[in-house]
C-alpha positions, 0 to 999 in steps of 0.5 A: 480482518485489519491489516497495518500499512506500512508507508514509506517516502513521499506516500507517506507525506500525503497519507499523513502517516507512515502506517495505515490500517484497512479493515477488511482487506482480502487482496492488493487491489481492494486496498488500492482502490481504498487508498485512493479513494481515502487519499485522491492524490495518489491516483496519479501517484506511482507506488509499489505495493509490496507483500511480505518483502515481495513486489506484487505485479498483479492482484493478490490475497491478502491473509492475517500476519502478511506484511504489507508496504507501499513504496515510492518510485525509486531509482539506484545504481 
């Protein structure tokens, strides 16, 4: 299965792109160790990963169709 990355911010300045496929993705953290693995700078990089405009806490499966993000650290007021 092939799933479509999308990349914002400065993630998506180190990653050279603002999309990022990942064959054989089955949960959020296989495509964490891939990002970095593919992309070293970001292990010391804070992201968010973010499935189906849901933050993802924890380790979670990954289906054909879901909506996967990474976001950079923000802050608001």
């Amino acid at each position: 299965m092939s799933i479509t990355i999308k990349i914002f911010g400065q993630l998506a300045e180190i990653v050279g792109s603002n999309e990022w496929h990942v064959q054989d993705a089955s949960d959020t953290n296989f495509i964490k160790e891939r990002l970095i693995s593919d992309f070293p700078k970001l292990k010391n990089f804070p992201f968010v990963i973010v499935v189906n405009k849901k933050f993802v806490n924890q380790n979670q499966k990954i289906q054909t169709g879901d909506v996967v993000a990474l976001l950079p650290p923000f802050a608001g007021g």
